[in-house]
C-alpha positions as CSV (number, residue, x, y, z in Angstrom):
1,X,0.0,0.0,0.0
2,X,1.8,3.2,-0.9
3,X,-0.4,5.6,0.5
4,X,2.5,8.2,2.5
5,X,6.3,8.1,2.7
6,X,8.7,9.3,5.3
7,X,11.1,12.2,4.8
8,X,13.4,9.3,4.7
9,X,11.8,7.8,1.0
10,X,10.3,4.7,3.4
11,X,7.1,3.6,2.2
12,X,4.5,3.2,5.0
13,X,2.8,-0.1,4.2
14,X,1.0,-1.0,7.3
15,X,-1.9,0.7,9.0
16,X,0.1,1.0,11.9
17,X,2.9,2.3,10.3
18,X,0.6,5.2,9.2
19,X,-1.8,5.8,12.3
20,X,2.0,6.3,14.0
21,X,2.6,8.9,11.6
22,X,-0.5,10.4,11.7
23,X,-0.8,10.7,15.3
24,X,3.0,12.7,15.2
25,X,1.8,15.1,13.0
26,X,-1.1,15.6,14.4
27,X,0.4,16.4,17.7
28,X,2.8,18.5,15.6
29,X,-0.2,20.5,14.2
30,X,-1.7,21.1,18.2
31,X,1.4,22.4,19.1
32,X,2.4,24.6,16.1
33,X,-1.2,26.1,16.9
34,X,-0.7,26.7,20.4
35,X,2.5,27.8,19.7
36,X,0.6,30.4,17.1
37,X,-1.8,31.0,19.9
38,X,0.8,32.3,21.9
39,X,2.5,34.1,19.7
40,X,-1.0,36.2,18.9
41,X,-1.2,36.9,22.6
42,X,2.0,38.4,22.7
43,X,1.9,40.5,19.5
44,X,-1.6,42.2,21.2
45,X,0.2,42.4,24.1
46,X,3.3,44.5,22.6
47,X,1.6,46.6,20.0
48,X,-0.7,48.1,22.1
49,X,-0.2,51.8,22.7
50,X,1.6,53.1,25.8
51,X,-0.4,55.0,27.8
């Protein structure tokens, strides 16, 4: 089943192979967004004007 490959060239052939991967980028994705979240907060944070 060549469905994804790796960085590496692998080919993912088992459905475990693939949930594993899935499931690292997914928890890549959560914390690139809370990361982002973060990052928002901040920016409001610093470019509001001095009083």
């Amino acid at each position: 089943l060549k469905v994804a490959r790796e960085r590496s060239g692998d080919i993912l052939s088992t459905p475990g192979e693939m949930e594993a991967v899935k499931r690292a980028y997914e928890k890549k994705m959560r914390d690139l967004e809370e990361e982002n979240e973060i990052l928002k907060k901040a920016m409001h944070i610093f470019t509001q004007p001095k009083p």
